[in-house]
C-alpha positions as CSV (number, residue, x, y, z in Angstrom):
1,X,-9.2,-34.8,-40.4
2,X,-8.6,-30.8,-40.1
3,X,-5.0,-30.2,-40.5
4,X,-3.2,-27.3,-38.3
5,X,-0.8,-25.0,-39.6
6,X,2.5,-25.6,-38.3
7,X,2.5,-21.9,-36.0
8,X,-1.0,-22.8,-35.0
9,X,-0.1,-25.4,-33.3
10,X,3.0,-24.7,-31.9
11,X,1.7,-21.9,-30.7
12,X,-1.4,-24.2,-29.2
13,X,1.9,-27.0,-27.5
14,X,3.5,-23.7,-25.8
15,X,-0.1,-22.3,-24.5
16,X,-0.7,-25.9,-22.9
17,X,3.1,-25.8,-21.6
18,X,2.6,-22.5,-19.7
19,X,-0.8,-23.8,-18.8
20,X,0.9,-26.9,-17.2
21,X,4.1,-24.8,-15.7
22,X,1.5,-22.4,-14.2
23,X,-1.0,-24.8,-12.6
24,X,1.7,-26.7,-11.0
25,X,3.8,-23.4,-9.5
26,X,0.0,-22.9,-8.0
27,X,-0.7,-26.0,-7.1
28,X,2.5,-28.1,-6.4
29,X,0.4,-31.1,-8.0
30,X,1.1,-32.7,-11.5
31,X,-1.3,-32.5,-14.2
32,X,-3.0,-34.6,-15.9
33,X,-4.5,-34.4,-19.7
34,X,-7.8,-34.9,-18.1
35,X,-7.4,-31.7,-15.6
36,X,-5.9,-30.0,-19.2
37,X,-8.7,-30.8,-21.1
38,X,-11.8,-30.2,-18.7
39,X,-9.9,-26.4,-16.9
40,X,-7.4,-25.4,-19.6
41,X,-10.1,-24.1,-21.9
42,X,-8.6,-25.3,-25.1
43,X,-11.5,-26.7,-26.8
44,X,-9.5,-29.8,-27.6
45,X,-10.3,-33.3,-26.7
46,X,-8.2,-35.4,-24.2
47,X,-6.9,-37.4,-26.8
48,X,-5.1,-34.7,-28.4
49,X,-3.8,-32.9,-25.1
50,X,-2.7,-36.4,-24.3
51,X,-0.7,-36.3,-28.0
52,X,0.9,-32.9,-27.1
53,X,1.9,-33.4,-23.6
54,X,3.8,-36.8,-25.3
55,X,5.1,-34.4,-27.6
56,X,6.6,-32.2,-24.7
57,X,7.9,-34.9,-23.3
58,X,9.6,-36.3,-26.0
59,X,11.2,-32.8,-26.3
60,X,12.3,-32.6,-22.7
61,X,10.2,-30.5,-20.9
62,X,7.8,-32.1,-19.0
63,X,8.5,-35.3,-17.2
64,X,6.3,-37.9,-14.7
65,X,7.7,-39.1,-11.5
66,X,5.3,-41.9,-11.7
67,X,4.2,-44.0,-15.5
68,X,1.0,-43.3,-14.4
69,X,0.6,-39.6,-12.6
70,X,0.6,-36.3,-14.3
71,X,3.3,-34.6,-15.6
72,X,5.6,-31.8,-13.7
73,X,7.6,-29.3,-15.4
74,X,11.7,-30.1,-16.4
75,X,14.3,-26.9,-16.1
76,X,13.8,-26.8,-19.8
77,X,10.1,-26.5,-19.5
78,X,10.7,-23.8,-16.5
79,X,13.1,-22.0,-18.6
80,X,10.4,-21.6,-21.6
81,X,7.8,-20.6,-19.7
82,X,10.1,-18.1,-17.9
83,X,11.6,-17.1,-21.4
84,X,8.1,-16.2,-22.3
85,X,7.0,-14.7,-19.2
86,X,10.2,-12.1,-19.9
87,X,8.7,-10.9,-23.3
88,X,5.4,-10.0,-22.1
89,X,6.2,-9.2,-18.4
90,X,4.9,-5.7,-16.2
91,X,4.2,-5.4,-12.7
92,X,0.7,-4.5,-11.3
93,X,0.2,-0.9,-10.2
94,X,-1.3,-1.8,-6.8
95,X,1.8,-3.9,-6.3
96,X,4.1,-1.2,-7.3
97,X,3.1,1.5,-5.1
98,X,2.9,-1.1,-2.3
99,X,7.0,-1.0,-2.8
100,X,7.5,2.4,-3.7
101,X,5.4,3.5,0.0
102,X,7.8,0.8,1.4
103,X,10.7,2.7,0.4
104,X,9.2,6.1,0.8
105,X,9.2,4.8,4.8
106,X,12.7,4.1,5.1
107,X,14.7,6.9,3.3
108,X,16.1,7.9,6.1
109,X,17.8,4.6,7.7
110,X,20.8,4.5,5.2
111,X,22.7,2.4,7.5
112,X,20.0,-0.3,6.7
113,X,19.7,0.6,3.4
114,X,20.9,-3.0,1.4
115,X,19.4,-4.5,4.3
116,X,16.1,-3.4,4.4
117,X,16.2,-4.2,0.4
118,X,16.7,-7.3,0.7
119,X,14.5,-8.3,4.0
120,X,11.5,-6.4,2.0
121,X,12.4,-8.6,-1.3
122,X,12.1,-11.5,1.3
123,X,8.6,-10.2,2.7
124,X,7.4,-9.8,-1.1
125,X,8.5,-12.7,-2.6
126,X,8.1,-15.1,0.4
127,X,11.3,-16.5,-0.9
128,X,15.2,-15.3,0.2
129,X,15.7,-11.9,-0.7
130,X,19.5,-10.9,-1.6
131,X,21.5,-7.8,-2.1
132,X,25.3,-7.4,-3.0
133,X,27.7,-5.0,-3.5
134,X,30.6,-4.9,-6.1
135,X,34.1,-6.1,-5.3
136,X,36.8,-3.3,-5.7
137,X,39.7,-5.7,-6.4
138,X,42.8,-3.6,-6.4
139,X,40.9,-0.9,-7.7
140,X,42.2,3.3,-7.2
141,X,39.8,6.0,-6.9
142,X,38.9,8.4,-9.3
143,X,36.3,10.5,-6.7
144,X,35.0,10.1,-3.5
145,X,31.8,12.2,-2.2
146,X,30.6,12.7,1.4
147,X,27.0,13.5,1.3
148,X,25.2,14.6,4.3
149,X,22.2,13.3,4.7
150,X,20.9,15.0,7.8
151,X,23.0,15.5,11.2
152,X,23.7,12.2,11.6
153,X,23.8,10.5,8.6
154,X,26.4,10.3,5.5
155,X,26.6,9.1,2.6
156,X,30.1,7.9,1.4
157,X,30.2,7.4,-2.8
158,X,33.4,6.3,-4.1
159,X,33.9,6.3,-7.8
160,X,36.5,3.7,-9.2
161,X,38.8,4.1,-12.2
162,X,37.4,0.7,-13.4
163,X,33.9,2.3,-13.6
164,X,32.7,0.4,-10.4
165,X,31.0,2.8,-8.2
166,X,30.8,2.0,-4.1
167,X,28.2,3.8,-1.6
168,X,28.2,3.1,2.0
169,X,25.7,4.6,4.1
170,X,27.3,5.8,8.3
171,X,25.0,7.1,10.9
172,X,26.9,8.8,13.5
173,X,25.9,9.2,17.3
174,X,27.9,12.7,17.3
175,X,26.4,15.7,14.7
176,X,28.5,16.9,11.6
177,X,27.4,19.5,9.8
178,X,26.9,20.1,6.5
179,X,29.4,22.5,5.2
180,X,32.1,20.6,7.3
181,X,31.2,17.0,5.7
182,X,31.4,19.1,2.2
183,X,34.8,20.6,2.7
184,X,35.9,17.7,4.3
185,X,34.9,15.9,1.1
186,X,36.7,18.2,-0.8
187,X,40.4,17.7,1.1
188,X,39.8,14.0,1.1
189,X,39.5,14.1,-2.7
190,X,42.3,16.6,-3.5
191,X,44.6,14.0,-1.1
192,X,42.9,10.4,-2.3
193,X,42.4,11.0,-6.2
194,X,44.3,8.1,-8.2
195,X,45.5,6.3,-4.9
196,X,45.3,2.3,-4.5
197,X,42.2,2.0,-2.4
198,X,44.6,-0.2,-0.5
199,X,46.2,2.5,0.8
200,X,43.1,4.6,1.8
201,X,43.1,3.7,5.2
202,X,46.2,4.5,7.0
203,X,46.6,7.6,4.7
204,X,43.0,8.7,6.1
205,X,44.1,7.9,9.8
206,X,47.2,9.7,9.8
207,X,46.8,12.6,7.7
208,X,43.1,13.6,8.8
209,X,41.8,11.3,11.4
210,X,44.6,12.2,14.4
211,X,44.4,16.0,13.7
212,X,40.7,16.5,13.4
213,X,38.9,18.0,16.9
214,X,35.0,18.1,15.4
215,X,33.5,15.0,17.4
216,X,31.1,13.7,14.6
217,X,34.0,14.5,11.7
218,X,36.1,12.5,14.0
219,X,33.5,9.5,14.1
220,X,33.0,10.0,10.6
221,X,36.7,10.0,9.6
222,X,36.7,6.4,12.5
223,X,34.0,4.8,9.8
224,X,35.5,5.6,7.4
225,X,38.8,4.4,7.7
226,X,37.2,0.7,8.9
227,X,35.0,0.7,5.9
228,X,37.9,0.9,3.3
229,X,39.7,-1.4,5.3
230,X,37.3,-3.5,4.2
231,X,37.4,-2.5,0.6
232,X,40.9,-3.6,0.2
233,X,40.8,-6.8,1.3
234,X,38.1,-7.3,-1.4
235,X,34.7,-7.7,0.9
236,X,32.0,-8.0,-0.6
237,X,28.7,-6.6,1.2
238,X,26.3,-9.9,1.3
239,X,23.0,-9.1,3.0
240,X,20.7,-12.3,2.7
241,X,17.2,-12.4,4.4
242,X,14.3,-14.8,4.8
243,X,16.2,-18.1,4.8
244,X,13.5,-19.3,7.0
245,X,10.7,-18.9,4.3
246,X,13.0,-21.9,2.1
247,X,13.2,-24.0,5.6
248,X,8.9,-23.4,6.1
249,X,8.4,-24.1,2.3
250,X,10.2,-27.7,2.2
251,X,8.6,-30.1,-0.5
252,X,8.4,-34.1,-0.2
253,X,12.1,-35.5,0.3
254,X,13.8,-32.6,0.2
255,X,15.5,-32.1,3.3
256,X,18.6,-32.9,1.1
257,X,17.8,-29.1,0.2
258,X,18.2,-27.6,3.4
259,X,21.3,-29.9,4.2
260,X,22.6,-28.5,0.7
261,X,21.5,-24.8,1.2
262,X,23.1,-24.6,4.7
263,X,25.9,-26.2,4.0
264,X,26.8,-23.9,0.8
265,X,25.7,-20.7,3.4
266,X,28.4,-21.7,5.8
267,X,31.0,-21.4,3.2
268,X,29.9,-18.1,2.0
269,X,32.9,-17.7,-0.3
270,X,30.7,-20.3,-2.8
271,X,27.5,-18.2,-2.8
272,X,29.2,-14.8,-3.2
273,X,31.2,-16.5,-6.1
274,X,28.3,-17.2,-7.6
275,X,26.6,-14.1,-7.1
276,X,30.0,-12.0,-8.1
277,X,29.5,-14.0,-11.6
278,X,26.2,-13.1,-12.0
279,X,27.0,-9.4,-11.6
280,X,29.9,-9.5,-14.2
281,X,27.6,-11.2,-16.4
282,X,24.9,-8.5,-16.0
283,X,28.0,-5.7,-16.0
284,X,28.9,-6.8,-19.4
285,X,25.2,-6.7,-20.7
286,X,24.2,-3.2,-19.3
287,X,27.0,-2.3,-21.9
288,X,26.2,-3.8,-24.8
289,X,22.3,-3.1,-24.3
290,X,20.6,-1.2,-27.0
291,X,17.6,0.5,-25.7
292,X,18.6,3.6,-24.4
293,X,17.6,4.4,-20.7
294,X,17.3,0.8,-20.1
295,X,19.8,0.1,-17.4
296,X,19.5,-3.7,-16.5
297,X,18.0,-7.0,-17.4
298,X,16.3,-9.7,-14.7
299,X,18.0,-13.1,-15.3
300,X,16.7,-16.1,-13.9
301,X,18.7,-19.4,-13.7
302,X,16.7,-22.8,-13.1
303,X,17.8,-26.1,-11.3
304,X,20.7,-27.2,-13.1
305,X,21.3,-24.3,-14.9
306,X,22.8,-22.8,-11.9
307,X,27.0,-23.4,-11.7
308,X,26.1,-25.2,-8.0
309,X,24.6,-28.8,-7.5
310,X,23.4,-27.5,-4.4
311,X,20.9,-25.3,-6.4
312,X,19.7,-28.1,-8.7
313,X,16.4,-27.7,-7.2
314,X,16.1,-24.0,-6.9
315,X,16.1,-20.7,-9.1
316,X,17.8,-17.2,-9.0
317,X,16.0,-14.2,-10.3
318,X,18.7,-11.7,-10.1
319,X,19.8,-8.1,-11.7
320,X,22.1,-5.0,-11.3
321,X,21.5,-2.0,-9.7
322,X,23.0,0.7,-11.4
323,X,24.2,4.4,-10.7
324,X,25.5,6.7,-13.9
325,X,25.1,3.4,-16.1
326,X,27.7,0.8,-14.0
327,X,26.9,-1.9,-12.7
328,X,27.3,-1.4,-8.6
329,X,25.7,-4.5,-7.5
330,X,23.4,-6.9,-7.5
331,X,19.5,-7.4,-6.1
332,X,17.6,-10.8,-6.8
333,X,15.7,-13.4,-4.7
334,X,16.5,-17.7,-4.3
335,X,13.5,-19.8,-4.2
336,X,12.2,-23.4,-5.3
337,X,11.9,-23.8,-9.0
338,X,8.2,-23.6,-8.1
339,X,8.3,-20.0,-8.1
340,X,5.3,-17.9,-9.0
341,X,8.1,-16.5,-11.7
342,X,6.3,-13.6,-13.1
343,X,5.7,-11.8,-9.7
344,X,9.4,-12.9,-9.1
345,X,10.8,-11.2,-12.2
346,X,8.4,-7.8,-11.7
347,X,9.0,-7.6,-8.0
348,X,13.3,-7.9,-9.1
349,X,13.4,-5.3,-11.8
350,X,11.2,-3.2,-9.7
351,X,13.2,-3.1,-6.6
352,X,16.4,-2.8,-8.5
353,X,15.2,0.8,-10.6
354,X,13.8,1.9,-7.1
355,X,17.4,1.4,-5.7
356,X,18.9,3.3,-8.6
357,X,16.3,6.0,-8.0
358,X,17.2,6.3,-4.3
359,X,21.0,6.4,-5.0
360,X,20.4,9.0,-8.0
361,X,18.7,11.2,-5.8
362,X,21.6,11.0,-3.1
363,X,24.1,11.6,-5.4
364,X,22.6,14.2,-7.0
365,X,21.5,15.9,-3.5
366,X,25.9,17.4,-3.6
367,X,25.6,19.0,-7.0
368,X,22.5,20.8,-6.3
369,X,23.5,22.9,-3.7
């Protein structure tokens, strides 16, 4: 009897795994040795797929609901075939530009901005589609830029001494032109530098907002002043779309899911915890990553991996978004754990550079003129 190295066939038990994760995330069926041996193309006999699914078993990760049905993917066996999707993972070109033309369309709503993001994620994935903003704590400010973005839009950029970095995006119904929203920008900063952002509001109403006669400064100044109130009492910005594709995609017995998802939803406070988390964790490895350029990582948590029961059957793909190398939020999409996890990871890392693209560009739009 031929012998295999030990790397052959390892490498042949992980092949069959991936073959096994896949065809299930395609098909939603389990698989059998016999499907293995007759579709997988392995030019091995059923006996010894049989041998190596035991194998995975035995090693936690594949399982059977029933003695005698094929076998489904475990977390474990999700998170090794996701592990290896992440070595060896790029997105397709068609794809790509499908998202890039996507964005190219909607430049110009920046009220909508982390909205439309995460509704398009949500039309992509078929899944949820999520985008966050960073907390500010009791943060102060180091620098705060008004960008004008036509006559009726702004961008607001606030730089934090902690590194943190938060954009908010106002269109106004009144015009406020561009040399105005500039100086403006430049009083605001020489008055606001190295305050508590705590205090940002009521120093922004009475010092500018009650002497200033331009209508759209005024509106602008209005805006303003609510979104820092909002700031200091820690807010985060949740935008969370396509809910409805988790409802449509129910599997066998799990309306326990949908109990459990809408449950946690109503006490937002759990999900933004979570998600809060998961941007510290990716704030802390954008620093100590090695490559340079490389700004962010896609992380994906399986089932139980996830801190909440509630998410024992579902996954998180999830990364930064970045602007001058900080972490300033986070972009990622919820699903079932039969995800089609490649497209999941592509379409998450590519989303989140075209965000950073789209705020580099604003940002830079101030110091080019």
């Amino acid at each position: 009897m031929r012998v295999l190295k030990p790397e052959v066939a390892q490498d042949r038990k992980e092949k069959i795994l991936s073959w096994v994760v896949y065809n299930y995330v395609s098909t939603g069926r389990p698989v059998s040795s016999e499907l293995i041996a007759e579709e997988g193309k392995f030019r091995v006999s059923s006996a010894t797929v049989r041998n190596i699914l035991k194998e995975l078993e035995a090693e936690g990760y594949l399982y059977q609901a029933h003695t005698s049905g094929g076998r489904l993917p475990s977390d474990k066996g999700y998170r090794a075939y996701v592990d290896n999707i992440l070595r060896m993972q790029g997105m397709a070109a068609t794809e790509k530009d499908r998202l890039e033309r996507e964005y190219d369309s909607r430049v110009e709503q920046l009220d909508g901005f982390l909205k439309h993001t995460s509704r398009m994620l949500a039309d992509m994935s078929k899944w949820a589609g999520f985008v966050m903003s960073a907390d500010m704590d009791l943060d102060s400010v180091k620098r705060l830029d008004l960008l004008s973005m036509g006559p009726k839009s702004v961008l607001s950029v606030m730089f934090a001494h902690s590194g943190l970095i938060k954009h908010a995006a106002f269109t106004l119904e009144h015009k406020a032109d561009k040399g105005a929203v500039k100086a403006l920008s430049v009083r605001l900063n020489k008055r606001l530098k190295d305050l508590p952002i705590s205090d940002l509001p009521q120093i922004i109403f009475k010092e500018f907002l009650v002497k200033e006669r331009d209508k759209g400064l005024e509106e602008l100044l209005k805006k303003l002043v609510e979104y820092f109130r909002g700031l200091s009492k820690s807010e985060d910005a949740l935008y969370l779309e396509g809910l409805s594709r988790i409802y449509s995609n129910l599997e066998d017995g799990s309306m326990e899911d949908m109990r459990n998802i809408a449950r946690l939803l109503e006490e937002k406070e759990r999900f933004s915890g979570l998600l809060r988390e998961r941007l510290r964790d990716c704030a802390v490895k954008t620093k100590a990553l090695a490559e340079p350029g490389k700004h962010h990582i896609v992380e994906v948590t399986i089932g139980s991996e996830n801190s909440l029961k509630e998410f024992k059957n579902f996954s998180l793909v999830s990364t930064s978004y970045c602007m001058n190398d900080k972490a300033v939020g986070l972009v990622g999409i919820l699903g079932y754990k039969r995800m089609e996890y490649p497209r999941m990871i592509s379409l998450v890392g590519t989303v989140s550079s075209m965000m950073e693209d789209m705020l580099g560009e604003w940002e830079k739009i101030d110091f080019e003129e």
